[in-house]
Every structure is written in structure tokens, then in C-alpha cells.
C-alpha positions as CSV (number, residue, x, y, z in Angstrom):
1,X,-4.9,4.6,18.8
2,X,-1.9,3.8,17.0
3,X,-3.7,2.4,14.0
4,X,-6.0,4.8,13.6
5,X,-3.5,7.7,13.5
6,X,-1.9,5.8,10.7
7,X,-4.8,5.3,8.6
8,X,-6.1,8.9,8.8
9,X,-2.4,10.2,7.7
10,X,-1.8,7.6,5.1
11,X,-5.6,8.8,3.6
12,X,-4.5,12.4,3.6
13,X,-1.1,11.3,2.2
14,X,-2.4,9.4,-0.5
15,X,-5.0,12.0,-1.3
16,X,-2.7,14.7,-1.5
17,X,0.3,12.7,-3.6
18,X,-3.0,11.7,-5.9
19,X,-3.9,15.1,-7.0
20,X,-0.8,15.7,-8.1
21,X,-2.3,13.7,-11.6
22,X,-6.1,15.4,-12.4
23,X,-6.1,12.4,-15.0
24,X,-4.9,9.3,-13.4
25,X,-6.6,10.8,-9.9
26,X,-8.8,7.9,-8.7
27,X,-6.5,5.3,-9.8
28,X,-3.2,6.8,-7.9
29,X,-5.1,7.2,-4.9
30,X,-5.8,3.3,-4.5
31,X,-2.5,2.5,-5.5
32,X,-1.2,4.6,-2.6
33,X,-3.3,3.4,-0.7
34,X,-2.7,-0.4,-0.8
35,X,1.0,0.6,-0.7
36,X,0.6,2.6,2.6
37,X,-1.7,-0.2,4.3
38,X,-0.6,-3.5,3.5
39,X,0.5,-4.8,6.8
40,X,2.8,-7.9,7.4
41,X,4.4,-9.6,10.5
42,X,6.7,-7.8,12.3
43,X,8.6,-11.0,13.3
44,X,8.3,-14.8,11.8
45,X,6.6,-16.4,15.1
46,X,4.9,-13.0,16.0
47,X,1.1,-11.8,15.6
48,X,2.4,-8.3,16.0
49,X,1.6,-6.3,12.8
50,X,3.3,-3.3,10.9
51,X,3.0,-1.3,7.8
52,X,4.9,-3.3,5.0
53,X,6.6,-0.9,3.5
54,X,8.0,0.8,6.3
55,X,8.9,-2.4,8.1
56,X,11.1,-2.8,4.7
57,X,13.0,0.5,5.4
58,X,13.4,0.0,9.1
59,X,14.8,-3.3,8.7
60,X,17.5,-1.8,6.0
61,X,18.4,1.2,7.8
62,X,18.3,-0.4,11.6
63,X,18.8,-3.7,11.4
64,X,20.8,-4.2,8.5
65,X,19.0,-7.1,7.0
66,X,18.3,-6.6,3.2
67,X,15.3,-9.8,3.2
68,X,11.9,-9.3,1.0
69,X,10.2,-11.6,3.5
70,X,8.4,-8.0,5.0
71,X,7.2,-7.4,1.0
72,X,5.6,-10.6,0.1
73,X,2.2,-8.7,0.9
74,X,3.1,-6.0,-1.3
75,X,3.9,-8.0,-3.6
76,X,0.9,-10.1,-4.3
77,X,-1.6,-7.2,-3.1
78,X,-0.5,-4.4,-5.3
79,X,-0.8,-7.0,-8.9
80,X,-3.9,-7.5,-7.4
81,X,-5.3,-3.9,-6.7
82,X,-3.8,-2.9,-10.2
83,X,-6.0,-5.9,-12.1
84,X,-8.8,-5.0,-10.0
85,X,-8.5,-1.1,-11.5
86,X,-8.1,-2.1,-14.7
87,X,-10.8,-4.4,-14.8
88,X,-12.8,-1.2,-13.0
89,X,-11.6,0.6,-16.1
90,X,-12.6,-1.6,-19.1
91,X,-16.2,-2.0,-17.3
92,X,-16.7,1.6,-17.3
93,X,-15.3,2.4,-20.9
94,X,-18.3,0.0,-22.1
95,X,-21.1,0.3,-19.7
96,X,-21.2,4.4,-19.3
């Protein structure tokens, strides 16, 4: 239940934060969206997961630990997501 609530507002989030930009639409809207649901561990031993980003504040603001072991996913997932767009966009400037 939880999960599903989360996806559904991070889509609306993500599409409403997107059409702030008419040009750079499409590619905002990914972006946002791999930052909103990239998951990582809650603890080291666990299998429990969390949002990544929001793991980060919560750790920061609650726990006081300042670590970046929550944004390794982040990390490698958003280089990723941004070759994987501008690849998108080099294919479409010379195929259509």
C-alpha cells in the first residue's frame, strides 16, 4: 500500500515540477523521476527498502549521521538515466 502511494505521488510530483520547462519537458520528467524512485537499504544488514533521497534527509535531520552510503544509488543511477537521455536525444535528432 505503502509503495504504491509513493509511486503515484512521486509521478504527479514529477509531472507537475516537469511542466514547469515546455522545452526540456520529457527529459525533466525522467530525471525526477529516477531521483524520486531510486531505492536503497534502509540499514547495512537489512532488506528493508526506502526512497534514497529521503533516507538521505532523514538520516541528517534525525539521526545526525552525515554518510553518502544511502546515495550510492543515486549516484550511479542518475549518470546513467542522463546518458540514456542523451543518447535518446542524438537518435532522434538523426533518425526523425
Amino acid at each position: 500500500m505503502f509503495w504504491s502511494l509513493y509511486l503515484i505521488s512521486s509521478f504527479l510530483i514529477s509531472l507537475t515540477l516537469a511542466r514547469l520547462s515546455k522545452k526540456y519537458y520529457f527529459y525533466l520528467f525522467i530525471i525526477l523521476l529516477v531521483f524520486f524512485l531510486t531505492p536503497t537499504t534502509i540499514d547495512p544488514q537489512g532488506l528493508n527498502y526506502a526512497p534514497s533521497f529521503f533516507t538521505f534527509l532523514f538520516n541528517i535531520i534525525f539521526e545526525n549521521n552525515l554518510t553518502a552510503r544511502v546515495l550510492r544509488p543515486i549516484f550511479l543511477t542518475l549518470p546513467i538515466s542522463i546518458l540514456f537521455l542523451s543518447l535518446y536525444a542524438v537518435l532522434k535528432r538523426k533518425f526523425f
